[in-house]
NUKETOR-397783 format. One record per residue (C-alpha): residue in one letter; x, y, z. Coordinates in steps of 0.02 Angstrom, whole numbers, plus 50000, padded with zeros to 5 digits. Each point is the difference from the previous one (the first is absolute). Example, Ala and Ser with C-alpha at 12.3 -4.5 7.8 and 13.67 -1.06 7.14 Angstrom:
<sites>
A506154977550390S500695017249967
</sites>
This chain:
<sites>
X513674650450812X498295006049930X499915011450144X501555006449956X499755003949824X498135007050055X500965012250136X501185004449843X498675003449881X498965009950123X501565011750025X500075000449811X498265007049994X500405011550129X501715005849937X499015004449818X498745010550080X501165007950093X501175003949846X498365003749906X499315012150122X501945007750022X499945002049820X497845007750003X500765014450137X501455005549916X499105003349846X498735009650086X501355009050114X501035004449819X498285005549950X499725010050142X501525009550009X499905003349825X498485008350026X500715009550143X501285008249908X499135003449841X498625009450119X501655006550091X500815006249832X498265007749939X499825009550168X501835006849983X499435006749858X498355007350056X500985006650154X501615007049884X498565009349870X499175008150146X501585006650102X500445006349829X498055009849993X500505006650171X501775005749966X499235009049818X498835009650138X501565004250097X500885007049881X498385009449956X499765006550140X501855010250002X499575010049863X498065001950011X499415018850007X498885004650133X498305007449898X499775012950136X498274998249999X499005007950168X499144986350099X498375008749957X500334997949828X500304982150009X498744998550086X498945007249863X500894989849859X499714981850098X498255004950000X499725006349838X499284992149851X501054997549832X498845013249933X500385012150137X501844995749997X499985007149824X499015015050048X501175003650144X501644997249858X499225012149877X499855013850138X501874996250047X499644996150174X501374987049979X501094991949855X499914980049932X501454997650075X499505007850176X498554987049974X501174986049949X501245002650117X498624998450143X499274983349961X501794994649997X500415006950175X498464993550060X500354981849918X501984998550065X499265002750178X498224995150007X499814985049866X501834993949990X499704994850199X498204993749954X501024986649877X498485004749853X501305006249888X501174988449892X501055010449883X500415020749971X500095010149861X500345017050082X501345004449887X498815001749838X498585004250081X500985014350058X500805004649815X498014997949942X499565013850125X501295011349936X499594999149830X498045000650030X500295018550120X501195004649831X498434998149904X498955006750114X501125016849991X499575001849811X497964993050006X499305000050158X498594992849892X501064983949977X499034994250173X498374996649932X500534994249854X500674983450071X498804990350120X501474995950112X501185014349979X501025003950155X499194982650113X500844987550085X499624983849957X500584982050077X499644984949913X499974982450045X501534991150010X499354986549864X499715015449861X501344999449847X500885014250029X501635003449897X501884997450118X499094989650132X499624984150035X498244991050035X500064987650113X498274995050066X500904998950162X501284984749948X501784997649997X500154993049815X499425015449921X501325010150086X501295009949917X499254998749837X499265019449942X498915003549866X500575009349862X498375006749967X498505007850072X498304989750010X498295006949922X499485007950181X501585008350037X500195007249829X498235007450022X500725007150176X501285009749910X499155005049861X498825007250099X501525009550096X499844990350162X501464999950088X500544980950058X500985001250155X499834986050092X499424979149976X499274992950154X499614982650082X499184983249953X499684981550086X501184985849911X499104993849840X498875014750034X498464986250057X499735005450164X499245015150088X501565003750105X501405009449914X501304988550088X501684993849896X501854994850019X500615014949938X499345016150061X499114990750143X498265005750081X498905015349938X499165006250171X498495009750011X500285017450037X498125001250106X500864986050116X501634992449965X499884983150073X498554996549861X500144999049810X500075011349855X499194987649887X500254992049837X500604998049880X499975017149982X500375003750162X501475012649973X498885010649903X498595001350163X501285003150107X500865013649930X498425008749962X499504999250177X501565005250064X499875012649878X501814999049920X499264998949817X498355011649915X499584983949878X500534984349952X499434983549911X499834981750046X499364986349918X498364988350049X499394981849983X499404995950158X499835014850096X501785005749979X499625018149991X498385000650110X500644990050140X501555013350000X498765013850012X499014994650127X501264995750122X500745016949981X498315008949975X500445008149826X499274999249828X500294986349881X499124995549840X500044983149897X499575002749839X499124987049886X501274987949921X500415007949832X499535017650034X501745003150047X501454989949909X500274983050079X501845001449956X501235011350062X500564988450173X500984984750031X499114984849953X500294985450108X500834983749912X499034985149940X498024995550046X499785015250077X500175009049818X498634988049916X498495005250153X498885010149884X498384997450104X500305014650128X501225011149953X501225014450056X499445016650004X501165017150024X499355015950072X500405013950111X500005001750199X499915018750082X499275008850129X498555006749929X498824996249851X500515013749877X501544993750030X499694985149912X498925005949853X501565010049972X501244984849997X498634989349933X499985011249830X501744998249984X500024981850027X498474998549853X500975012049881X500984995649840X501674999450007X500955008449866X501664993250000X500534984250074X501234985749994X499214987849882X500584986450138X498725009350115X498665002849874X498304991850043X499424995149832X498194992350037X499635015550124X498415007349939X500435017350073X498465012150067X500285018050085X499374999750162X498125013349961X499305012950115X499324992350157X498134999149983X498755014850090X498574988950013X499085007850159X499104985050056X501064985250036X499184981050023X501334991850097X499694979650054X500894996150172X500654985750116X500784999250187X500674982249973X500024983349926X499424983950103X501654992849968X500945011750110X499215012450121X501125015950017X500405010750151X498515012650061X501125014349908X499694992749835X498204998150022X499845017250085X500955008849862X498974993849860X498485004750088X500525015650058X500455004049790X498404996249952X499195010850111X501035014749972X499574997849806X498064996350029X500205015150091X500705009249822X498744994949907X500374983349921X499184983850006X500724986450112X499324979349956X500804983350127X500534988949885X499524981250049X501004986049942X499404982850051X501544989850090X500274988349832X500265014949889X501115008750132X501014982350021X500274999649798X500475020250019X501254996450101X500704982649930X500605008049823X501725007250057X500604986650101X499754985549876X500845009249859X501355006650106X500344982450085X499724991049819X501704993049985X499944992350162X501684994150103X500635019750002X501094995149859X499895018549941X500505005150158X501524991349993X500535002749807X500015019150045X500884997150172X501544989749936X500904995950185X499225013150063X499414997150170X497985003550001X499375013350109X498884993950174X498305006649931X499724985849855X500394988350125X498124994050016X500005002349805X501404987949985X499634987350130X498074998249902X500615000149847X501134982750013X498184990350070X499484989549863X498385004249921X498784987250044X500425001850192X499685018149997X498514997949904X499344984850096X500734997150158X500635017250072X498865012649920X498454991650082X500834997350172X500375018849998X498245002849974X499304986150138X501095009950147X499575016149943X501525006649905X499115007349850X501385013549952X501154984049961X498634991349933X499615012149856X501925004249952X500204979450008X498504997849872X500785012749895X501874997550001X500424984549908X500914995149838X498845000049845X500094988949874X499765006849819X498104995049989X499745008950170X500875014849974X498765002749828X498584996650095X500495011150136X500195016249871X498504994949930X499055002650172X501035014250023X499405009249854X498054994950060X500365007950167X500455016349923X498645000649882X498754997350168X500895013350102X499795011749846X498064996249960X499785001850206X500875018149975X498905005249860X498384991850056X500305010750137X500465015349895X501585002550113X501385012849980X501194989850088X500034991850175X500975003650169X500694985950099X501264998950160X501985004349933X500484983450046X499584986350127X500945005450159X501115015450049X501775000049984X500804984650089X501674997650115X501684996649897X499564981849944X498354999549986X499644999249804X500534981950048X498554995950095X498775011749922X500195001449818X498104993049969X499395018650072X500725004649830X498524991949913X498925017050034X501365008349845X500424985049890X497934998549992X500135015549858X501654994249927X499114985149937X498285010749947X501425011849916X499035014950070X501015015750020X500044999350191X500525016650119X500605001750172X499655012550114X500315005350180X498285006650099X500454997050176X501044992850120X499904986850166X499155007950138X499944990550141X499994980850073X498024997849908X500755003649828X501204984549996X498804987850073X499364988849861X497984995949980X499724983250051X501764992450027X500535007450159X500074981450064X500324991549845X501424986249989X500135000449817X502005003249967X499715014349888X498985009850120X501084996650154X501585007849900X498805013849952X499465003050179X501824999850039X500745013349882X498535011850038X500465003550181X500965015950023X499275007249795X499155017250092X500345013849873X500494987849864X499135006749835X498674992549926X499594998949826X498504995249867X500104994249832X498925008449863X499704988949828X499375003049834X499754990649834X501314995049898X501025013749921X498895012550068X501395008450108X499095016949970X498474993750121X501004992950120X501155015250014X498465009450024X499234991050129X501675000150104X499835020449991X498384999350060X500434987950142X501645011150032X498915016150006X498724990150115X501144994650136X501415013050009X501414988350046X501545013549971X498925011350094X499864989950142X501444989950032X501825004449965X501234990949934X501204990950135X501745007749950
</sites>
């Protein structure tokens, strides 16, 4: 009898765990599938919003004008400066809307395939054009008087721009227009910039791929298999494929640098403040209270007077705007002449001991500073002890991971399914903090995996005491990097564009600590310049110093995504002190003059 009622209790036990368990997978299945079709229902609308794009382009297309522009004379426009654009309109070689009319052409079949573009405004742009050749009929004056009469200008598809929406590459933020221009756009027009054209940006717009769910993949237009950049990857691309004259992005990590240097144009991050901080899309929740580091906006182009010119615009006062737009705490200064001091002291590095880049990198900044000893100007190696570098490095990433658990992430996702590269970002960020910090952080560093083992020290939740201490340091750091610049007496300093050369599709998920060589001045807040002096010559030029047989993760996906880079461009990055855009404006034009990139390479469409 006992074993009886044992066998029948025993089945008991096994009957409840089966009915619990039963019970445990269904709930996770429900869950599951609910997930799946709330990803499903956001990617029908993703894929519905771009077939509609596609189908406005269409329809475009059957009653677009040809410009009837000769070959020779486009040729002449795509390699003319906004300056010389304006010279050729006031001789009447060609009309605004000749000029307009080509950048569209050449974005419907160059850019639309190159997926860097995310929504049109032909149509105005068009009716702008028109009314600007009216005006030129009755003041051919009109053309100076406006810095960017008659120009073609794309913007970043985060920028507040009246009848469209800004999405920062999600789903929820779709179908919902502004009514309303943003500070940077209303400067565009006011200005007389003509705004044809919004272009392409990662999800969440953290990531140096321009990759999303809606408009898919920018490519790079030097090699199409790699990527454009981010976030303000659209904006590279275009200008390298040279579908737009000018355009702006926006920069807190690297987001406008990293663009330019995989495309091997110009881009300029301005000091945080010199420009308005408002005027984009602002992320929901914890994302809006990181006041450490902050965004910058500033132009990208293909050469450097290109950018002064869109740089004044961007640092002018606006007359009217929508008081929804208005930046009230902007302490607005005009952009001043560029400085003519004839001796330059310029400070200079090839690379940080945290990350060794390619041969390129080191060869292009050493190649600079030759070419501008050779002008005249004084060259001085900065040396940075390793500790000093290490806290350089470790101010972005422990603001910009502050929250911990990607909760920020997810509040601006909704059901959203998360694109591949934060994967890593993702997976790191659910590992509690005191087995990063004591268990996984030094067994990175025992078998050699240093590249983890620096973004594991510095990518953990903060509590309230340590995120106070942390700014505290953070404001020491920048006070030593500024006494090291003036003990010096430097003008500014010249560094490597970024920490590796444009990756394969994907790679920003393996490789997103070669970013530290641009979010390095975003947490300085120095104005910080981009600029293209050369490009990969041969096998030598992507081998990097010391690591060729290195197992550490970082440089094994590096080695990886550098085979097959010959005739990538290769860019440098020239820095000034805060708010002293003037300098570091000047020092790219000196750097420009010194290594004659449009004069020896061309442009790869």
């Amino acid at each position: 009898m006992q074993n009886i009622l044992k066998v029948i209790k025993e089945q008991k036990r096994k009957n409840l765990f089966i009915g619990f368990s039963i019970i445990y997978f269904s709930i996770k299945a429900i869950q599951y599938l609910k997930k799946r079709n709330a990803e499903n229902k956001l990617q029908k609308l993703c894929n519905e919003r771009r077939h509609r794009r596609d189908q406005q382009i269409l329809d475009f297309q059957g009653r677009f004008k040809p410009h009837g522009l000769s070959l020779e004379l486009q040729e002449i426009i795509l390699k003319s400066t906004i300056q010389e654009l304006k010279r050729h309109l006031y001789d009447g070689r060609f009309t605004v809307t000749q000029l307009v009319s080509l950048f569209i052409e050449r974005t419907i079949n160059i850019a639309y395939a190159l997926e860097i573009i995310t929504e049109i405004n032909f149509d105005e742009a068009l009716s702008q054009a028109k009314e600007q050749d009216d005006l030129i009929i009755q003041d051919r004056e009109i053309i100076y008087k406006y810095d960017l009469f008659g120009i073609p200008v794309s913007v970043k598809e985060m920028f507040i721009q009246k009848g469209f929406d800004a999405t920062i590459g999600t789903a929820i933020r779709l179908n919902k227009p502004y009514d309303y221009d943003g500070v940077q756009v209303t400067l565009i027009k006011q200005a007389k910039g003509i705004i044809f054209i919004r272009t392409n940006v990662p999800q969440l717009a953290m990531t140096f791929e321009s990759v999303n769910h809606i408009y898919g993949r920018a490519k790079n237009p030097w090699n199409h298999n790699r990527a454009a950049g981010g976030s303000s990857g659209g904006e590279g691309a275009i200008l390298a494929a040279r579908c737009s004259v000018v355009g702006i992005g926006s920069d807190i990590a690297g987001s406008i640098r990293i663009p330019a240097a995989f495309n091997g144009v110009y881009g300029m991050k301005p000091s945080s403040g010199r420009v308005s901080v408002r005027g984009e899309v602002e992320p929901l929740g914890e994302p809006r209270g990181q006041i450490n580091v902050l965004v910058c906006k500033g132009p990208l182009a293909r050469s450097v007077d290109d950018l002064i010119v869109m740089l004044k615009v961007l640092c002018s006062s606006y007359d009217n705007i929508d008081p929804r737009a208005r930046d009230y705490y902007w302490r607005q200064v005009d952009l001043k002449p560029i400085p003519d001091k004839k001796i330059l002291r310029i400070g200079y590095f090839d690379s940080l001991n945290i990350l060794q880049p390619p041969q390129c990198l080191v060869r292009a900044v050493h190649e600079t500073v030759q070419a501008l000893q050779q002008r005249g100007h004084q060259l001085v190696e900065l040396k940075m002890d390793d500790e000093f570098q290490n806290d350089l490095i470790s101010i972005f990433p422990q603001f910009a991971t502050a929250d911990g658990d990607f909760r920020s992430f997810r509040a601006n996702l909704g059901k959203e399914k998360l694109i591949g590269e934060y994967q890593e970002l993702e997976d790191g960020s659910v590992i509690p903090n005191w087995l990063k910090r004591y268990a996984l952080v030094p067994l990175a560093k025992l078998i050699g995996q240093e590249g983890l083992a620096v973004l594991g020290a510095n990518t953990y939740k903060l509590t309230a005491s340590e995120f106070l201490l942390h700014s505290a340091k953070h404001q020491q750091i920048n006070l030593r990097f500024l006494l090291m610049m003036k003990e010096l007496d430097l003008d500014g300093i010249i560094c490597p564009g970024f920490g590796t050369l444009a990756p394969l599709h994907g790679g920003a998920r393996h490789l997103s600590a070669a970013a530290m060589y641009c979010w390095i001045w975003n947490s300085l807040n120095f104005p910080c310049g981009s600029v293209p002096v050369t490009t990969v010559q041969n096998e030598q030029d992507t081998l990097i110093r010391d690591k060729e047989n290195s197992w550490d993760l970082l440089y094994v996906y590096m080695r990886h995504h550098l085979k097959g880079t010959i005739g990538l461009p290769v860019n440098v990055q020239i820095v000034s002190y805060p708010f002293q855009e003037e300098m570091c404006l000047r020092i790219m034009k000196e750097v420009d003059e010194a290594m004659q990139f449009r004069s020896k390479y061309n442009y790869p469409i």
